[in-house]
Structure formats: C-alpha cells, structure tokens
C-alpha positions as CSV (number, residue, x, y, z in Angstrom):
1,X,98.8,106.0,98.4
2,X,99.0,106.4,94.9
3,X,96.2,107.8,92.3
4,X,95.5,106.5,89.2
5,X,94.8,108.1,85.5
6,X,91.5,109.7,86.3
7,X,92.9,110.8,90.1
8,X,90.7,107.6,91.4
9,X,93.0,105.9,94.4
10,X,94.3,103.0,93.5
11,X,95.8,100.9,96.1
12,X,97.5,101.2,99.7
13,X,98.4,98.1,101.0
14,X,98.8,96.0,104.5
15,X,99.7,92.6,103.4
16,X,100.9,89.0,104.8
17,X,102.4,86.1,102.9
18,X,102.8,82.7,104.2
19,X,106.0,80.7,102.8
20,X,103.5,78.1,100.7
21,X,101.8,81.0,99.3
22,X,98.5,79.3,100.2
23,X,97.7,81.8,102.9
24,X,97.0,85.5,101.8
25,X,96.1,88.4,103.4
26,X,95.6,92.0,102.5
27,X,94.0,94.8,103.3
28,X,93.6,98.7,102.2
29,X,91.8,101.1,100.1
30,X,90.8,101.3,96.3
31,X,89.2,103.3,94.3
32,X,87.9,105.2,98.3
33,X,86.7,102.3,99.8
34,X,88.1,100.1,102.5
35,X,89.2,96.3,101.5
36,X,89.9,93.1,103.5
37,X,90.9,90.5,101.1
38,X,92.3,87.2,102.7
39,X,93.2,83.3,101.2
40,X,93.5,79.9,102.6
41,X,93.8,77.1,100.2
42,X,91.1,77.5,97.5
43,X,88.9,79.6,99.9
44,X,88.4,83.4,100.0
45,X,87.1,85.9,102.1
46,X,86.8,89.9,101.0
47,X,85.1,92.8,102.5
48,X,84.0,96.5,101.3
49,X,83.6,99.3,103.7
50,X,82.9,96.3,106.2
51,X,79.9,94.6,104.3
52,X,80.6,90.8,102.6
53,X,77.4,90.7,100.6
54,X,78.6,92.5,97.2
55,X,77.0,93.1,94.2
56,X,78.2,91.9,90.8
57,X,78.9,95.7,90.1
58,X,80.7,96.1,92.8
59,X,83.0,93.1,92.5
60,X,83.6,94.2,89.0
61,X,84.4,97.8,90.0
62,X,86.7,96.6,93.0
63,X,87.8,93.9,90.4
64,X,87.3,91.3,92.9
65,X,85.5,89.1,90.1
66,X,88.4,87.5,88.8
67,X,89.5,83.8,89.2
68,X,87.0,83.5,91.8
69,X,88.6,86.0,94.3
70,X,92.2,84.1,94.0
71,X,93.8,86.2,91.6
72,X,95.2,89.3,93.8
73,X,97.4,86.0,95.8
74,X,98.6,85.0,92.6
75,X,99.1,88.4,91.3
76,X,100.7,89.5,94.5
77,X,102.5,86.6,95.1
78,X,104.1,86.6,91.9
79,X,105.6,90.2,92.1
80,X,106.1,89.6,95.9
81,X,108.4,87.1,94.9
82,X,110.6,88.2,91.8
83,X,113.3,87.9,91.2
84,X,113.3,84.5,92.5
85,X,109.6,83.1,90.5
86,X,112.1,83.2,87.5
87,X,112.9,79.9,88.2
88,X,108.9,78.4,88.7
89,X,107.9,75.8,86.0
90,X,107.0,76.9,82.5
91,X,109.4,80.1,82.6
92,X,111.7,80.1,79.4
93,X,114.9,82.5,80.0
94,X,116.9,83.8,77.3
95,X,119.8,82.2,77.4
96,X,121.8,85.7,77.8
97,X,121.0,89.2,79.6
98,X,121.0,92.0,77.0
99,X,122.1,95.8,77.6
100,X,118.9,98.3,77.5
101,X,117.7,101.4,78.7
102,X,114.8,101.6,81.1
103,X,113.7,105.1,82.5
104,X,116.5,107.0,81.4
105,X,119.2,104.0,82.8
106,X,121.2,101.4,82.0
107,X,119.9,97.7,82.8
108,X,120.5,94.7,82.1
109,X,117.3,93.3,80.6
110,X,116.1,89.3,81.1
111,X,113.8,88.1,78.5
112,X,111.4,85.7,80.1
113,X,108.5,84.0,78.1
114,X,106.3,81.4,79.9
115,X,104.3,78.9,78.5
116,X,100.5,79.0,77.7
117,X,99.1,77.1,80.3
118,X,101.1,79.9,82.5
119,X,100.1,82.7,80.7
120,X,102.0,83.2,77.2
121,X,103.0,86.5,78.1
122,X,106.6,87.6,77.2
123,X,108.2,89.5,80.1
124,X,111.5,91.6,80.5
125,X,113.0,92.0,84.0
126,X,115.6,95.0,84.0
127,X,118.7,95.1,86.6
128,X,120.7,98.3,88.0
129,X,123.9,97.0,86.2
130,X,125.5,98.1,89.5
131,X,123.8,96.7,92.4
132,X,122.0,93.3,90.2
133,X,118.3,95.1,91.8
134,X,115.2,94.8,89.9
135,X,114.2,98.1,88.9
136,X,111.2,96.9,86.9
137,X,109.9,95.0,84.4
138,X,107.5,94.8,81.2
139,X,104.9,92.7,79.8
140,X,103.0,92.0,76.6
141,X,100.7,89.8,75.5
142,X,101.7,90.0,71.9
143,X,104.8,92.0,71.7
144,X,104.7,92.1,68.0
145,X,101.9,95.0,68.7
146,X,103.6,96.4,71.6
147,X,100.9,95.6,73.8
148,X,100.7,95.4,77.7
149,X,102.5,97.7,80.2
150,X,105.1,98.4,82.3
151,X,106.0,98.4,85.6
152,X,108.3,100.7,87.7
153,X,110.0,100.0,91.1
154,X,110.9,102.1,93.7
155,X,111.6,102.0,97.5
156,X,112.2,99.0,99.4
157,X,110.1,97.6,102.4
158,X,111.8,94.6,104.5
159,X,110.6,92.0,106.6
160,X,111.9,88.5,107.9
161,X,114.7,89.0,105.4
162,X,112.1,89.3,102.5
163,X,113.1,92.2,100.6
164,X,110.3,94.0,98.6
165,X,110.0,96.9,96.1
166,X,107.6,99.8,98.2
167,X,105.7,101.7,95.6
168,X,105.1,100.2,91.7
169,X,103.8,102.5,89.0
170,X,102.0,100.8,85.9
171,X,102.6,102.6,82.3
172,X,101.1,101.3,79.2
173,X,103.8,100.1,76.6
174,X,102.2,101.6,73.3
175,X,101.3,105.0,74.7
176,X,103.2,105.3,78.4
177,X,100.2,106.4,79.9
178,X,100.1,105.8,84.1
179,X,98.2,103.8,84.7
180,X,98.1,103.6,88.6
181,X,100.6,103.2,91.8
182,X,100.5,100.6,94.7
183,X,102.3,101.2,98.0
184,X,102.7,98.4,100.3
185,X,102.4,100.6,103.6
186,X,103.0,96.8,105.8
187,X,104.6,94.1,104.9
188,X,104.4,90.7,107.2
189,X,106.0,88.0,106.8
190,X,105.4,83.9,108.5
191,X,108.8,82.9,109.9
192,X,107.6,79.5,110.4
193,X,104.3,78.4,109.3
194,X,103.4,75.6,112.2
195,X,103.9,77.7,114.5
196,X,102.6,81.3,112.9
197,X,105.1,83.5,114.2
198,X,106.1,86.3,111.4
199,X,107.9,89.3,111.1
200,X,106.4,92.5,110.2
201,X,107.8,95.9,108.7
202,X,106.3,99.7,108.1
C-alpha cells in the first residue's frame, strides 16, 4: 500500500489481464475506499465501497471519469506490458541506447516518442546495464519545459511467465516531488482465453 503526497492511499492492487487486452479486471483501495473496476470490449463496470450509482464528484475524486471508464485498462495495460509495447504502432525509437544515470545508477536509457494520435509524449525507458531490466522510466509532455514525471520500479511479481514490476513510485520531473506508489498485491494472468484458465501470483 503506498501513500501519496498529502498521506492519502493511493493504490493496492488485485489485478487480471487477458492476452487481447480486451478483458480487465482490478480491484483495491484508493484514496480509503474500496474499488472493483472491470472491462470487456468497450463496456465497463466499477464499484465504490460496494455502491455502482456514483456521483460526478465522486468519479472525479476516484478519477474514474476519464475515457469513459477505459482508461485504467489502457493505462495498466500499457505499463503491464513494457518492455514489450515498445514495439506497438506509432512508437518512434532512437535509433541508439544512450548511457544515463537514473536514481543514483547507471542505465541505459531508450528514447521513445509516439506519435500524436498515440499521445505525443516523449518517453525514456532506463535499463540495469547488467541484467537488460527496466528499472523505470520518464515522461513529458513537452520536454523542452521539463514537464511530466517519473516513474520508479521495484520488486517483481510473476505469474504465467508474465513478469511484472511490484511497487511503482511516481516523481514529478521539474520538482521530484512523490507523487504516489501502486503495489500490485495479485497478479492473474489468462493462460488461454477460450478456455479461461490463468495463472495467478501473490
């Protein structure tokens, strides 16, 4: 469980991916309450403290507002699935790694930018030299300001051969202020999707 600036809990999650990404699943607490999120195709279901009729304050406070509901899968599915979402359609690699210093280390830093209608964010994914894992990563949305923030990893949770960072910690860039933590407490994973049989890890 992690806190955020103002000691408000941010996220602790359960969470299940299908292999098409179309199917979601999460739940936990934020900000003290209790949340059920969950996807299928362009359908969403989510929950707060049990009740499914929320108020426009609330889904702003739980930021449930956004993208109609579908953003936490894309969100989720996109860190879920680094370093390997590298290679989806409109992501523009530098053609060569760079030697950097993140948190006090050597990495090898990627710079990634993706096109608009994926975002237009300019990314950098940093590597333990050693052992080629992502230890984190930073955004901006115009670096020329020094915008955005920056994400640490630590920990590993497995499951089905899916290997994921535990516990991320968000800084902003400009000022390295913390932001907030996430902990992935379960991770479940669909073996094979016609049949629904997945493998699950604590």
């Amino acid at each position: 469980m992690g806190t955020g600036a103002e000691g408000e809990e941010r996220v602790a999650l359960d969470m299940s991916l299908d292999p098409d990404g179309s199917t979601f699943s999460m739940s936990g607490r934020y900000r003290g309450a209790a949340i059920e999120y969950a996807t299928a195709g362009d359908r969403f279901t989510v929950t707060v403290d049990g009740a499914s009729d929320l108020s426009e304050e609330m889904r702003q406070r739980m930021r449930l507002d956004r993208e109609d509901g579908l953003f936490w899968r894309s969100y989720f599915g996109f860190l879920a699935g680094l370093p390997m979402k590298l290679s989806d359609s409109g992501t523009r690699l530098d053609p060569e790694p760079t030697d950097a210093e993140f948190q006090g280390a050597p990495v090898r830093a990627i710079r990634v930018t993706y096109d608009p209608e994926v975002g237009g964010e300019t990314w950098y994914f940093y590597f333990d030299p050693r052992t080629a894992r992502l230890v984190g990563c930073r955004f901006h949305y115009d670096e020329s300001l020094n915008d955005g923030e920056y994400i640490v990893f630590d920990d590993l949770i497995e499951a089905g051969g899916l290997r994921l960072p535990k516990e991320r910690r968000w800084y902003t860039n400009a000022e390295g202020d913390f932001l907030g933590a996430d902990e992935i407490s379960r991770l479940d994973v669909f073996d094979d999707a016609s049949e629904g049989t997945r493998s699950g890890s604590r």
